[in-house]
CHARMM-style PDB file with segment names, atoms N, HN, CA, C and O in Angstrom:
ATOM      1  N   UNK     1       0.825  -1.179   0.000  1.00  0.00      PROA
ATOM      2  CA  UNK     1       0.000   0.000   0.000  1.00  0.00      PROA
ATOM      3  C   UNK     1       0.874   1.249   0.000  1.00  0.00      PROA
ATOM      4  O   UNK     1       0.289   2.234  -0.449  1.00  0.00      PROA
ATOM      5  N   UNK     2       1.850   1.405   0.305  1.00  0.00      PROA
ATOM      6  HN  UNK     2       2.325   0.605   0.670  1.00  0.00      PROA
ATOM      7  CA  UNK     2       2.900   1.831   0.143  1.00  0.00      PROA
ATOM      8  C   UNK     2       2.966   2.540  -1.054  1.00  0.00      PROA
ATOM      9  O   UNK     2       2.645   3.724  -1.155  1.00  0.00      PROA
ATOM     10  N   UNK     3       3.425   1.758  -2.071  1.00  0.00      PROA
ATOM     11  HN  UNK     3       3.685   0.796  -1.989  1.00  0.00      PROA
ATOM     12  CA  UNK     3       3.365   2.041  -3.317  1.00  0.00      PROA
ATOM     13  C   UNK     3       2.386   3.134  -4.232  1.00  0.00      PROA
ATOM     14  O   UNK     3       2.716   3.750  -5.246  1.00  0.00      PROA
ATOM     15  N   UNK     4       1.122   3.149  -3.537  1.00  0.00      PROA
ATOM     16  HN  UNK     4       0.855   2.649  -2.714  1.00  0.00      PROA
ATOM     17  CA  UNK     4       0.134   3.864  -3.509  1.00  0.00      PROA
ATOM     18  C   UNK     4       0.053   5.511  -2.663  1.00  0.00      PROA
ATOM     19  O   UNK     4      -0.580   6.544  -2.881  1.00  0.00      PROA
ATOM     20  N   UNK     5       0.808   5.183  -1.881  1.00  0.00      PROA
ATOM     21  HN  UNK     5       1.322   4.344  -1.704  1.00  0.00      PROA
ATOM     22  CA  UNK     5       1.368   6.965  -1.442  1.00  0.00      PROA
ATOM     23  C   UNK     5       0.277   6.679   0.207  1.00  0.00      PROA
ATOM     24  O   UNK     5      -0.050   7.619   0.932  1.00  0.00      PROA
ATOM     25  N   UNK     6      -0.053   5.428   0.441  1.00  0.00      PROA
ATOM     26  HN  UNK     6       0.212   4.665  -0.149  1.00  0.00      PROA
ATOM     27  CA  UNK     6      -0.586   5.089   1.795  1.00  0.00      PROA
ATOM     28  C   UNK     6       0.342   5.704   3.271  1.00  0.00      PROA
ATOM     29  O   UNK     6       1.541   5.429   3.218  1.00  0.00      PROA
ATOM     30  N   UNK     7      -0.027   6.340   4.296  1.00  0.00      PROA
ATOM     31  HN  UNK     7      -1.001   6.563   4.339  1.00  0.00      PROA
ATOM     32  CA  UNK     7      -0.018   6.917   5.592  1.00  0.00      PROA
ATOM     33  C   UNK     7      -0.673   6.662   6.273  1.00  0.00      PROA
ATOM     34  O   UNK     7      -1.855   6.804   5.958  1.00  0.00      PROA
ATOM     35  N   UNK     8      -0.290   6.014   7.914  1.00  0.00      PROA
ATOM     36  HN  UNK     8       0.670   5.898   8.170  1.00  0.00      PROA
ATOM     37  CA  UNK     8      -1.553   5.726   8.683  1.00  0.00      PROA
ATOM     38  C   UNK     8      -2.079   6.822   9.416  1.00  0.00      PROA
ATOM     39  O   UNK     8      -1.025   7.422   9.627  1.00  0.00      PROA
ATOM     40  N   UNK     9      -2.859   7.429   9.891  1.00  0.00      PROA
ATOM     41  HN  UNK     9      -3.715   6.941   9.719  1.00  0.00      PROA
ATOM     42  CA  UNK     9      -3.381   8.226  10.254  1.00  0.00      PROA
ATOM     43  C   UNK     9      -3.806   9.776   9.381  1.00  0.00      PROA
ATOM     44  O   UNK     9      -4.178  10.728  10.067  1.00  0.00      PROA
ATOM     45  N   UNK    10      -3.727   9.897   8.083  1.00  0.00      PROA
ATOM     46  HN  UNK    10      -3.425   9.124   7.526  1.00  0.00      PROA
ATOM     47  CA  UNK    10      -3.691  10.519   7.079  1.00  0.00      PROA
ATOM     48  C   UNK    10      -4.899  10.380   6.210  1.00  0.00      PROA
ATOM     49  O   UNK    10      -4.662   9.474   5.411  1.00  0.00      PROA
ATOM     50  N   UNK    11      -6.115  10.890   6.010  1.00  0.00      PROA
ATOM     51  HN  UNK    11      -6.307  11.626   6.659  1.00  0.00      PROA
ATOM     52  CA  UNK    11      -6.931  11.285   5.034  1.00  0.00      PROA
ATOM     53  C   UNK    11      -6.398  10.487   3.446  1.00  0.00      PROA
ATOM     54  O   UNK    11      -5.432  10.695   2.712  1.00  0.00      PROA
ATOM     55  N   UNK    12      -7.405   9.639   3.393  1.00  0.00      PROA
ATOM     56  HN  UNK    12      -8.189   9.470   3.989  1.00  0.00      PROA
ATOM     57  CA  UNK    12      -7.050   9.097   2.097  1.00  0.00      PROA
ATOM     58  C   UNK    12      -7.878   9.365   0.832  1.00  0.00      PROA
ATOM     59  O   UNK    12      -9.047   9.023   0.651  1.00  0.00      PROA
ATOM     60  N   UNK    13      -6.963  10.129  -0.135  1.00  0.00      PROA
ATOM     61  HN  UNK    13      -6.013  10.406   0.012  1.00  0.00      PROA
ATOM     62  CA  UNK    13      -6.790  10.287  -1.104  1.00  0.00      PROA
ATOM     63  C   UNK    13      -7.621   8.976  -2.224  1.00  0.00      PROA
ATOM     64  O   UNK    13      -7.647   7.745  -2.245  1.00  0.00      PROA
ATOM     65  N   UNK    14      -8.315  10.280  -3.187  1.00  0.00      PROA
ATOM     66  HN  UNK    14      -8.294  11.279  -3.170  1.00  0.00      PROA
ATOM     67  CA  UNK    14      -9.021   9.004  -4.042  1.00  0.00      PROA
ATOM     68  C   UNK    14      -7.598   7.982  -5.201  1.00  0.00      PROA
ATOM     69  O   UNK    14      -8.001   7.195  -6.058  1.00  0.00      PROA
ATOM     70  N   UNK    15      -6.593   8.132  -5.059  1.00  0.00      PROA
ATOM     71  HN  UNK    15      -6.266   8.771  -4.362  1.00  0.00      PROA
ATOM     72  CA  UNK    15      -5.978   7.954  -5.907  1.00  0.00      PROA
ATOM     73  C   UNK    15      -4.946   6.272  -4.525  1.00  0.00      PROA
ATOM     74  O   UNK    15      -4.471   5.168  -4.795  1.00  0.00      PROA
ATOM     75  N   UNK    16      -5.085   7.015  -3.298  1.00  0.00      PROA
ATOM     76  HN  UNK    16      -5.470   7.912  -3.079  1.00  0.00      PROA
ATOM     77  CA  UNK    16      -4.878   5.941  -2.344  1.00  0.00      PROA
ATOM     78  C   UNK    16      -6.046   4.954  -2.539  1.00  0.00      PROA
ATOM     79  O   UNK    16      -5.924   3.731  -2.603  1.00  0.00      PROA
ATOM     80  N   UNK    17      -6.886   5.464  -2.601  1.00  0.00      PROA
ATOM     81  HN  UNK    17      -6.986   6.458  -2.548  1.00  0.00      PROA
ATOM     82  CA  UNK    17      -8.600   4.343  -2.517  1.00  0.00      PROA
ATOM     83  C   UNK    17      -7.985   3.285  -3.399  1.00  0.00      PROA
ATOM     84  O   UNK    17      -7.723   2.165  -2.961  1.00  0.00      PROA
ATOM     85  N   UNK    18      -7.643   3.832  -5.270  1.00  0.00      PROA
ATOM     86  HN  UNK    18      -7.856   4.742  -5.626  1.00  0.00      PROA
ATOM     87  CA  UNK    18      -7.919   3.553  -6.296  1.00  0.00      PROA
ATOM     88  C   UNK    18      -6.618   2.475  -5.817  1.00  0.00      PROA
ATOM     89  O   UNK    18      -6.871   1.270  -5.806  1.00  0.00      PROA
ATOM     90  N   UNK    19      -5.354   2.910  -5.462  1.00  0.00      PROA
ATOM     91  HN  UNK    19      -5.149   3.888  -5.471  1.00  0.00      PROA
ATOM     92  CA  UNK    19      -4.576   1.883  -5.454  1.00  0.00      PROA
ATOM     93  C   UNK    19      -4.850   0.497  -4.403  1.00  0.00      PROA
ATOM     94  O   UNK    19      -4.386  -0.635  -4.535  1.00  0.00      PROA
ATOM     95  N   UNK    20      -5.705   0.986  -3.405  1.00  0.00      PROA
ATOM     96  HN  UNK    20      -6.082   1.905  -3.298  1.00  0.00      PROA
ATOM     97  CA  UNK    20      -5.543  -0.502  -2.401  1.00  0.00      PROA
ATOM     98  C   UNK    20      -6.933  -1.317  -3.188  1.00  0.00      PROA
ATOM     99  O   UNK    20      -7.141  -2.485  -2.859  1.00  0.00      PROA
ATOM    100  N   UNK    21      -7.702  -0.766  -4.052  1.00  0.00      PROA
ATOM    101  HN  UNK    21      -7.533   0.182  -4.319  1.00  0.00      PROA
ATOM    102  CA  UNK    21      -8.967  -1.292  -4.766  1.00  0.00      PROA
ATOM    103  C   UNK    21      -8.199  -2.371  -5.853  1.00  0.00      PROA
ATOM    104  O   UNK    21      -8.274  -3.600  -5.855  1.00  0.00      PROA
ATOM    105  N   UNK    22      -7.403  -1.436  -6.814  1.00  0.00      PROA
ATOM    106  HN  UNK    22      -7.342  -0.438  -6.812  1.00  0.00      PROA
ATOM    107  CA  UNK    22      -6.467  -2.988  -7.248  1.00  0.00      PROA
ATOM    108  C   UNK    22      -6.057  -3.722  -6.800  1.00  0.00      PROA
ATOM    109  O   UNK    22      -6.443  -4.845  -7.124  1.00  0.00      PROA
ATOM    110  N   UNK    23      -5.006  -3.592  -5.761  1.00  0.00      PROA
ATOM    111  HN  UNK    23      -4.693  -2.680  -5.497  1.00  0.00      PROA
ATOM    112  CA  UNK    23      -4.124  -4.223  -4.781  1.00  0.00      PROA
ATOM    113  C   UNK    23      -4.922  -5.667  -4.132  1.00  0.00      PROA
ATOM    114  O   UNK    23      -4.393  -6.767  -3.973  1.00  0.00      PROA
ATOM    115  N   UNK    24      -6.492  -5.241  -3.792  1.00  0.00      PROA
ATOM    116  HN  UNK    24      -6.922  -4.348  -3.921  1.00  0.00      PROA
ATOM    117  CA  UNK    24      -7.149  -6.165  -3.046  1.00  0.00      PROA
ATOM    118  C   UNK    24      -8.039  -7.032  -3.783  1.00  0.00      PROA
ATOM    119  O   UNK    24      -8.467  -8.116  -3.388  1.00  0.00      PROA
ATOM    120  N   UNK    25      -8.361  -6.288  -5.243  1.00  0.00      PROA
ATOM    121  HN  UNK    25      -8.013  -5.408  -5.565  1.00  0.00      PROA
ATOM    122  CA  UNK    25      -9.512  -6.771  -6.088  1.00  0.00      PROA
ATOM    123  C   UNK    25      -8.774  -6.735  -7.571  1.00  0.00      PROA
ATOM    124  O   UNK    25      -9.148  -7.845  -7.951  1.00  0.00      PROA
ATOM    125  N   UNK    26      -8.201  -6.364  -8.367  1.00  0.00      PROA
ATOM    126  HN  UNK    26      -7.897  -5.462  -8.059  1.00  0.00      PROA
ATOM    127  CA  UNK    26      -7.800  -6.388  -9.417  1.00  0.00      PROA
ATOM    128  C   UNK    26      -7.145  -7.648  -9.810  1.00  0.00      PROA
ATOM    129  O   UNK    26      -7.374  -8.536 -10.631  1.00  0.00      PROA
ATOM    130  N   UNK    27      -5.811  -7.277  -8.493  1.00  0.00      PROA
ATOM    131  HN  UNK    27      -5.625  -6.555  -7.826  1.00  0.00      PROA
ATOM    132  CA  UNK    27      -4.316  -8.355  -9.044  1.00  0.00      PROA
ATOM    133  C   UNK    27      -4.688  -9.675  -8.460  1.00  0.00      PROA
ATOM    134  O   UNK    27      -3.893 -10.507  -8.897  1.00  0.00      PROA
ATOM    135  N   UNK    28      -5.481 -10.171  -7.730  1.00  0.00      PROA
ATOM    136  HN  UNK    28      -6.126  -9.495  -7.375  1.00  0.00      PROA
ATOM    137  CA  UNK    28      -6.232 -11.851  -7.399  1.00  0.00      PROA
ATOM    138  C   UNK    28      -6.823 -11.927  -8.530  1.00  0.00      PROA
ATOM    139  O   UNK    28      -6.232 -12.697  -9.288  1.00  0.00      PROA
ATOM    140  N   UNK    29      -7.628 -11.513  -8.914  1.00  0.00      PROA
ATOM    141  HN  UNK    29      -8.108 -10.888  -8.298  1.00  0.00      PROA
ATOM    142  CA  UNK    29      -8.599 -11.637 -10.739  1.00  0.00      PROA
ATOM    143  C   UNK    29      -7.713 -11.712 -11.275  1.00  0.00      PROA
ATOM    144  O   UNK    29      -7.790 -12.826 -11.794  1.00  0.00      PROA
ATOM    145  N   UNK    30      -6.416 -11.085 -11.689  1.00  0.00      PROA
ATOM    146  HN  UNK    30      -6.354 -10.181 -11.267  1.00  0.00      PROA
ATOM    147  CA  UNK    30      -5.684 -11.505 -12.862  1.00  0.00      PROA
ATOM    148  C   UNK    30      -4.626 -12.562 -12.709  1.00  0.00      PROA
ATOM    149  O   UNK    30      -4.008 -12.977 -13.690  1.00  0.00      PROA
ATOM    150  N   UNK    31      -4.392 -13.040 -11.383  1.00  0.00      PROA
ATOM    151  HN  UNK    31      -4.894 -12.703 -10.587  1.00  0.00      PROA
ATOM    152  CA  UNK    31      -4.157 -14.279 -10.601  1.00  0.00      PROA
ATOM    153  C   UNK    31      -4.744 -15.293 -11.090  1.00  0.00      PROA
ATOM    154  O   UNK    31      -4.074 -16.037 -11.806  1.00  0.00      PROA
ATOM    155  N   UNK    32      -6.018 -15.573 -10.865  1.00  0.00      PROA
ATOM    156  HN  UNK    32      -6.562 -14.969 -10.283  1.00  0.00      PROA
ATOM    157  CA  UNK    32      -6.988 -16.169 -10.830  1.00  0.00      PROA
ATOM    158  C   UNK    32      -7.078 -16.940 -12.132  1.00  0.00      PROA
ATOM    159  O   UNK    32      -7.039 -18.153 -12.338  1.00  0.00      PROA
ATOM    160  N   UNK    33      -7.273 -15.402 -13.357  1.00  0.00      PROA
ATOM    161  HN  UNK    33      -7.305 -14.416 -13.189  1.00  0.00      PROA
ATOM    162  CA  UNK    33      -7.766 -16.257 -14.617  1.00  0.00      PROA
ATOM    163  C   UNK    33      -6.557 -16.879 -15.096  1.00  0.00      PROA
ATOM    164  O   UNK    33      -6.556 -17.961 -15.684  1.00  0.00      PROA
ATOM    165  N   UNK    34      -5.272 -16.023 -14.783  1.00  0.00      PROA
ATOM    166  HN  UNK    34      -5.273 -15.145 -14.306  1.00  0.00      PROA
ATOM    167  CA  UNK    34      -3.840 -16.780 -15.576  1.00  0.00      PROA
ATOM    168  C   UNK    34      -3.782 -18.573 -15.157  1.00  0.00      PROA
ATOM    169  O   UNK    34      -3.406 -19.471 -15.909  1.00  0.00      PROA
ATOM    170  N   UNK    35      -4.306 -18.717 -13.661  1.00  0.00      PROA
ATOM    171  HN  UNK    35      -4.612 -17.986 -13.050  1.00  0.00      PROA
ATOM    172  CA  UNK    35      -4.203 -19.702 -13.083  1.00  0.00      PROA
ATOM    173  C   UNK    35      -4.897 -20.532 -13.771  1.00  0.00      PROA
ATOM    174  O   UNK    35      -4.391 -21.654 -13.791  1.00  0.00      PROA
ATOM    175  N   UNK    36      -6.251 -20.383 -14.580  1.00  0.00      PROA
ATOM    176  HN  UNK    36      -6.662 -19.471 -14.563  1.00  0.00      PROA
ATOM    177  CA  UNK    36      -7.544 -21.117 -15.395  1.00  0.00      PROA
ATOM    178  C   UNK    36      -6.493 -20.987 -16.660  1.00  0.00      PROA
ATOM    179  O   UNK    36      -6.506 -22.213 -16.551  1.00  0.00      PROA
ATOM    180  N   UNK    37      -5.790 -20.768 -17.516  1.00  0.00      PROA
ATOM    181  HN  UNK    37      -5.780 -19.772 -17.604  1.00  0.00      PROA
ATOM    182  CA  UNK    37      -4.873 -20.762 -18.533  1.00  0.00      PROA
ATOM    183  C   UNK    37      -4.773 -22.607 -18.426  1.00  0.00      PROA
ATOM    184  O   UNK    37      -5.391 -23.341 -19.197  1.00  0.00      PROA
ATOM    185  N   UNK    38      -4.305 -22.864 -17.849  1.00  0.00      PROA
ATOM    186  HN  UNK    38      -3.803 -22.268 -17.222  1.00  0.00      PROA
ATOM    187  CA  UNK    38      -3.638 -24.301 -17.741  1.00  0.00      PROA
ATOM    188  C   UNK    38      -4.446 -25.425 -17.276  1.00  0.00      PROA
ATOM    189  O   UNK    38      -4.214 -26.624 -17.428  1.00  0.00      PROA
ATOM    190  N   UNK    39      -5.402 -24.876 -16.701  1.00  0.00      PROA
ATOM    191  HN  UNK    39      -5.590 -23.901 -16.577  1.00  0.00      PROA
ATOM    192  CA  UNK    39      -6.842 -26.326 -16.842  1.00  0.00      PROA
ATOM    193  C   UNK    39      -7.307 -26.496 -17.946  1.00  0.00      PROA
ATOM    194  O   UNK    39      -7.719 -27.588 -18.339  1.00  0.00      PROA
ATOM    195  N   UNK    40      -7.315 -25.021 -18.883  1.00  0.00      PROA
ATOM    196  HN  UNK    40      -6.980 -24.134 -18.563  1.00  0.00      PROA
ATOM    197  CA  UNK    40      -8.422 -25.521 -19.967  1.00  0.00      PROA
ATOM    198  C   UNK    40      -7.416 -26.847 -21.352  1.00  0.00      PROA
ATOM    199  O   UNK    40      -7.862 -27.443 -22.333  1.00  0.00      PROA
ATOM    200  N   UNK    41      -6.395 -26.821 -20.910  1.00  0.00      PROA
ATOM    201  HN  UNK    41      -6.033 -26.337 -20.113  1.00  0.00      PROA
ATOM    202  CA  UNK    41      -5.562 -28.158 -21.525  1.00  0.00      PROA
ATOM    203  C   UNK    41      -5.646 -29.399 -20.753  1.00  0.00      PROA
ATOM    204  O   UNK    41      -5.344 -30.454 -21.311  1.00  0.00      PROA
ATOM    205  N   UNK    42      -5.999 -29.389 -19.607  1.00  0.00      PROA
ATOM    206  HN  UNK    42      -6.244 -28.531 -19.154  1.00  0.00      PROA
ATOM    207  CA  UNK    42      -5.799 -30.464 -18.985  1.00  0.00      PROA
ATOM    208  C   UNK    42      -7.166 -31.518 -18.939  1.00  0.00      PROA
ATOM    209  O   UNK    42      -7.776 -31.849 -17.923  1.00  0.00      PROA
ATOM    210  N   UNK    43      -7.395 -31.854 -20.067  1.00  0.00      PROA
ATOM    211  HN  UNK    43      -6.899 -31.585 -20.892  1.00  0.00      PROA
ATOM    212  CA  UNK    43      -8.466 -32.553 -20.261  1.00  0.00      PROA
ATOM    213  C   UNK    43      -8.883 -34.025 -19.773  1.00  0.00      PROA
ATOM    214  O   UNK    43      -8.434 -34.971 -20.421  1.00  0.00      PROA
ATOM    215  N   UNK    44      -9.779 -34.297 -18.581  1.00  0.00      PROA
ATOM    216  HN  UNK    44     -10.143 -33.529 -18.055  1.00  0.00      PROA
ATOM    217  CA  UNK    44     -10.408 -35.745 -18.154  1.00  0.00      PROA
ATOM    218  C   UNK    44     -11.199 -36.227 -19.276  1.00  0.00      PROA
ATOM    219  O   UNK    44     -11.309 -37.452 -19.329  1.00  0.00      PROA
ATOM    220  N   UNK    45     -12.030 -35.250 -20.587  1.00  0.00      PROA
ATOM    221  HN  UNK    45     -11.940 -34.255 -20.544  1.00  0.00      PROA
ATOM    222  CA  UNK    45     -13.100 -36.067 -20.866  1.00  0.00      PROA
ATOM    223  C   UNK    45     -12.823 -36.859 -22.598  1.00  0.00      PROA
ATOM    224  O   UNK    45     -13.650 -37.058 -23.488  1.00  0.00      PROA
ATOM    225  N   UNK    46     -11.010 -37.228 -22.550  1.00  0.00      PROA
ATOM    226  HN  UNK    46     -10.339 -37.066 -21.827  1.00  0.00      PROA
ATOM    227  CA  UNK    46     -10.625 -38.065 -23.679  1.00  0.00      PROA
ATOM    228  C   UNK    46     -11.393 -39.276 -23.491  1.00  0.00      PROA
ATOM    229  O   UNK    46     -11.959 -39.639 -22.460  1.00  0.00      PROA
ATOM    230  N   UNK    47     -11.348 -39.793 -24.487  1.00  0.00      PROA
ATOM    231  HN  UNK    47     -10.887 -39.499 -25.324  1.00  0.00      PROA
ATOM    232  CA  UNK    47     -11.707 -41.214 -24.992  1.00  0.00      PROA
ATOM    233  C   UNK    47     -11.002 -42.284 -24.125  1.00  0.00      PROA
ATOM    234  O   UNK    47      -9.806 -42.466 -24.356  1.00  0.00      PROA
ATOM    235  N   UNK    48     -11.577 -42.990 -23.186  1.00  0.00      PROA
ATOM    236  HN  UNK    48     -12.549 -42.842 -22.999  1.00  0.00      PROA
ATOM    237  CA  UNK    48     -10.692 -43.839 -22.223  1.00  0.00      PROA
ATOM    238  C   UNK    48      -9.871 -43.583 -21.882  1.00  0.00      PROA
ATOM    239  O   UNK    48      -8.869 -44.297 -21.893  1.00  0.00      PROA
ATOM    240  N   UNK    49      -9.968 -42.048 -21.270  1.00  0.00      PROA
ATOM    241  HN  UNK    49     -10.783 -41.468 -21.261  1.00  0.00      PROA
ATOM    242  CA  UNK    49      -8.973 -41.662 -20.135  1.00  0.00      PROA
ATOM    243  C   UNK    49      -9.465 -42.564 -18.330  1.00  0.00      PROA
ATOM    244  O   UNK    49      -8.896 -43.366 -17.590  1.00  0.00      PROA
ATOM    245  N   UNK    50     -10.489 -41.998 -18.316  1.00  0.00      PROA
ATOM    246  HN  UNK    50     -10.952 -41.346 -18.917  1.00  0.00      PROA
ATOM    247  CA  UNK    50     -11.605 -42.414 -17.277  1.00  0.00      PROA
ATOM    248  C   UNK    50     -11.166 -44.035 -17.381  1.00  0.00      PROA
ATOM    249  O   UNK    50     -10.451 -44.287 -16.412  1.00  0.00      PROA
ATOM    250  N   UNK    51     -11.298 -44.856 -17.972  1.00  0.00      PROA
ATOM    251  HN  UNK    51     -11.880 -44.651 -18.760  1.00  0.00      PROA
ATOM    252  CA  UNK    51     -11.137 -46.283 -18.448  1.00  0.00      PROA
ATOM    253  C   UNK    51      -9.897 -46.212 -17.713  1.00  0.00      PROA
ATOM    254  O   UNK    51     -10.078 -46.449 -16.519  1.00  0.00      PROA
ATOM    255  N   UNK    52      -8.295 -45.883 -18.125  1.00  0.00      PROA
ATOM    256  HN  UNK    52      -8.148 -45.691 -19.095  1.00  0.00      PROA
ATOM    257  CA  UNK    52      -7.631 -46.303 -18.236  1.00  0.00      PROA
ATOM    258  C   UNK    52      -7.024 -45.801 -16.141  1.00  0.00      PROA
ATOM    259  O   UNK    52      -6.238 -46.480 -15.481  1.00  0.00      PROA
ATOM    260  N   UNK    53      -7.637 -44.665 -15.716  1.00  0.00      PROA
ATOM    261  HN  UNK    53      -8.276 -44.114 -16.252  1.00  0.00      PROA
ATOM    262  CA  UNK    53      -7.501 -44.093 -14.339  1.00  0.00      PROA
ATOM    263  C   UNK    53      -8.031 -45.535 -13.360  1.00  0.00      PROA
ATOM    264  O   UNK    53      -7.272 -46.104 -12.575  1.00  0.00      PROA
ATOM    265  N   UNK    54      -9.711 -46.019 -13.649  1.00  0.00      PROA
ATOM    266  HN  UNK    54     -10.327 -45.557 -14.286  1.00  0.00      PROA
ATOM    267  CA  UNK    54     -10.358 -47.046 -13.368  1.00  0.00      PROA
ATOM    268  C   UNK    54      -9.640 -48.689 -13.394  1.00  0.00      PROA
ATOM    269  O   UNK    54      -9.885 -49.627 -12.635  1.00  0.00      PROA
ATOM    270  N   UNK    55      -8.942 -48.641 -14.243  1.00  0.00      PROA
ATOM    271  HN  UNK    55      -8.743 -47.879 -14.860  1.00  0.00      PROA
ATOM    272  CA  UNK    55      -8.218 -49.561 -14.295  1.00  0.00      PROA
ATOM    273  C   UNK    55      -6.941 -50.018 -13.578  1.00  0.00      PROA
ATOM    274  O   UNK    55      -6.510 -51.130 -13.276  1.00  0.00      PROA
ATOM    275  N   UNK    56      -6.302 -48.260 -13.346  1.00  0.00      PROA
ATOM    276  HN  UNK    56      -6.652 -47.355 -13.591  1.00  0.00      PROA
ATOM    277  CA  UNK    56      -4.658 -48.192 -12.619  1.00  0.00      PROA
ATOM    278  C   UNK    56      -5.318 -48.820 -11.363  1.00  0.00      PROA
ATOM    279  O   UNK    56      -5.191 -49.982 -10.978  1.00  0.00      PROA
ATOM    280  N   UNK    57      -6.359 -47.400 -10.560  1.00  0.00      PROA
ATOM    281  HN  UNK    57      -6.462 -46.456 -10.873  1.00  0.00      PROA
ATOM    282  CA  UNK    57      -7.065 -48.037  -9.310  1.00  0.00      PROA
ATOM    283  C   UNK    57      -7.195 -49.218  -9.058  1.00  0.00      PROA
ATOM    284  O   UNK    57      -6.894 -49.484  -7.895  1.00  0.00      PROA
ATOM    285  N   UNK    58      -7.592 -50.239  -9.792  1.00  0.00      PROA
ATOM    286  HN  UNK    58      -7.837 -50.023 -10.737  1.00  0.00      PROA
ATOM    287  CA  UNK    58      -8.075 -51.664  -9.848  1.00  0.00      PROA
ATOM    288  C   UNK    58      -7.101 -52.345  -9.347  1.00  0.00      PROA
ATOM    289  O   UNK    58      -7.044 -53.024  -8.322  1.00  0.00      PROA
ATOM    290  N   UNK    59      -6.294 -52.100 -10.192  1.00  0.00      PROA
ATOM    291  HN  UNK    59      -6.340 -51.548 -11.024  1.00  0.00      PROA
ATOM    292  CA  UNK    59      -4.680 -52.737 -10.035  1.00  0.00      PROA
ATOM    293  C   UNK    59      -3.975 -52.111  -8.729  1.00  0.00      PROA
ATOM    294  O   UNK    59      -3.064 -52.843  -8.343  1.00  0.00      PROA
ATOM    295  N   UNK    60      -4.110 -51.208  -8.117  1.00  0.00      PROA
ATOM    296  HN  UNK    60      -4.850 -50.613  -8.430  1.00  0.00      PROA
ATOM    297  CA  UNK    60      -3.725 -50.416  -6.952  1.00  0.00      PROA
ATOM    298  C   UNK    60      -4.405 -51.274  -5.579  1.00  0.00      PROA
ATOM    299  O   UNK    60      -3.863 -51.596  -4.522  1.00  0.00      PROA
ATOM    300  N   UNK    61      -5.652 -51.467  -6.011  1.00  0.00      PROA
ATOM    301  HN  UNK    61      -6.093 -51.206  -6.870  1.00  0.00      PROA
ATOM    302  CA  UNK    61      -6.176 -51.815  -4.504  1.00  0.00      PROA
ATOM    303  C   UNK    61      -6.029 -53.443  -4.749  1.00  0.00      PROA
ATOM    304  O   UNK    61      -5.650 -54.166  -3.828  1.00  0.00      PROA
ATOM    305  N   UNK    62      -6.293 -53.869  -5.803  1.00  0.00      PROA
ATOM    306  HN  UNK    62      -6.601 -53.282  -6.552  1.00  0.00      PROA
ATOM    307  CA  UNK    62      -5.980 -55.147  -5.562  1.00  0.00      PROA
ATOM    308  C   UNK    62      -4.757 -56.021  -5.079  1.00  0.00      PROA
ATOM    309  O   UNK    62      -4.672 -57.184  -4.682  1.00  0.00      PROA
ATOM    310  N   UNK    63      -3.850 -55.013  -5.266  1.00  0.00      PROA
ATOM    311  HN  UNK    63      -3.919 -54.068  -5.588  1.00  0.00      PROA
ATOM    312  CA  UNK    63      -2.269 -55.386  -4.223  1.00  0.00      PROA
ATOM    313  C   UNK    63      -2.283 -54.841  -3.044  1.00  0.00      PROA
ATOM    314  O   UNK    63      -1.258 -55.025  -2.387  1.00  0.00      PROA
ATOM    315  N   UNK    64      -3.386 -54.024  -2.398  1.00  0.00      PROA
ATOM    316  HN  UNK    64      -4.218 -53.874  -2.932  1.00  0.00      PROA
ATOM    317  CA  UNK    64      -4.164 -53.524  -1.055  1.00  0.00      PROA
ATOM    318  C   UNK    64      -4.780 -54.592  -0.731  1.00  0.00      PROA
ATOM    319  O   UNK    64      -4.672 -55.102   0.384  1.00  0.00      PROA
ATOM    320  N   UNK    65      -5.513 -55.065  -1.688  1.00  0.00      PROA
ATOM    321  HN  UNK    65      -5.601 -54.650  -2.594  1.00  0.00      PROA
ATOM    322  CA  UNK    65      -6.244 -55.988  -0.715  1.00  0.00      PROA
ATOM    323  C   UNK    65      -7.524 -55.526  -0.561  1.00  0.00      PROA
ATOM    324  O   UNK    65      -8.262 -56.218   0.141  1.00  0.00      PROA
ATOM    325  N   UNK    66      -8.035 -54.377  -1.118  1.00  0.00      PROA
ATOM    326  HN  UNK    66      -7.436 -53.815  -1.689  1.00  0.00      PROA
ATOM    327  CA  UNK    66      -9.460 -53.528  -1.172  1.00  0.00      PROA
ATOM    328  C   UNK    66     -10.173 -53.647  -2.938  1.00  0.00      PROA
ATOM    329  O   UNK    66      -9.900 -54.167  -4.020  1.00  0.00      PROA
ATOM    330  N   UNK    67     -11.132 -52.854  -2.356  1.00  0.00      PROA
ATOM    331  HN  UNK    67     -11.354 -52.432  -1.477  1.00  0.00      PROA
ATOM    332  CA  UNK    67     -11.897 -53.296  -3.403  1.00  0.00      PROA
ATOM    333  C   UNK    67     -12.879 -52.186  -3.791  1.00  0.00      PROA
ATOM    334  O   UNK    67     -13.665 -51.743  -2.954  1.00  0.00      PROA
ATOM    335  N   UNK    68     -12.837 -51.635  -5.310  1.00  0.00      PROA
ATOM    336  HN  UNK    68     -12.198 -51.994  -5.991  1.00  0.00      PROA
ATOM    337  CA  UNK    68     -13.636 -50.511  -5.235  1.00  0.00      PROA
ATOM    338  C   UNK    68     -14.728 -50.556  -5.763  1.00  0.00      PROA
ATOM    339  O   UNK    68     -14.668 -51.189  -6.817  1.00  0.00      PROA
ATOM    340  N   UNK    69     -16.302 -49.960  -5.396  1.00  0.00      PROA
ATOM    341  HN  UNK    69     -16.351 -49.446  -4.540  1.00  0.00      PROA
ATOM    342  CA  UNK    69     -17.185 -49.999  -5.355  1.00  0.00      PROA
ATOM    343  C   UNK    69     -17.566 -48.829  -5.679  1.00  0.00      PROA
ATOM    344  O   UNK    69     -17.046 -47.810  -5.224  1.00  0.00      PROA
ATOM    345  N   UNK    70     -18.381 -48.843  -6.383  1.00  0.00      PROA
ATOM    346  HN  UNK    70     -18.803 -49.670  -6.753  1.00  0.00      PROA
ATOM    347  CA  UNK    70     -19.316 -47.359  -7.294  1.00  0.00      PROA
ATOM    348  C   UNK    70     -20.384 -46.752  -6.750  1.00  0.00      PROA
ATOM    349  OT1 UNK    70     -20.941 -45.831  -7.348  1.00  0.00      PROA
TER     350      UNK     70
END
């Protein structure tokens, strides 16, 4: 806040407002969507992907000793 020309006990300035309004609400949103960049590649709904996850599991619990149920 700093950066913004922020003082504690000091009358704040619309240009202080404007900077802690990004600071708190802007730069998480542009966080946020960069972060959604890299799911929209990461695709579950291939052609026997699901199949082939269902299958590792299978093989996982059955050297457990468990058993999975739907």
């Amino acid at each position: 806040m700093g950066a913004f020309g922020y003082c504690g006990g000091v009358t704040m300035t619309p240009h202080i407002q404007q900077g802690i309004n990004i600071a708190a609400n802007l730069l998480p949103g542009i966080v946020f969507f960069v972060g959604i960049i890299p799911l929209l590649f990461y695709k579950l709904d291939k052609p026997g992907y699901m199949d082939g996850v269902r299958k590792r599991l299978a093989e996982r619990d059955q050297k457990r000793g468990t058993e999975i149920t739907e």
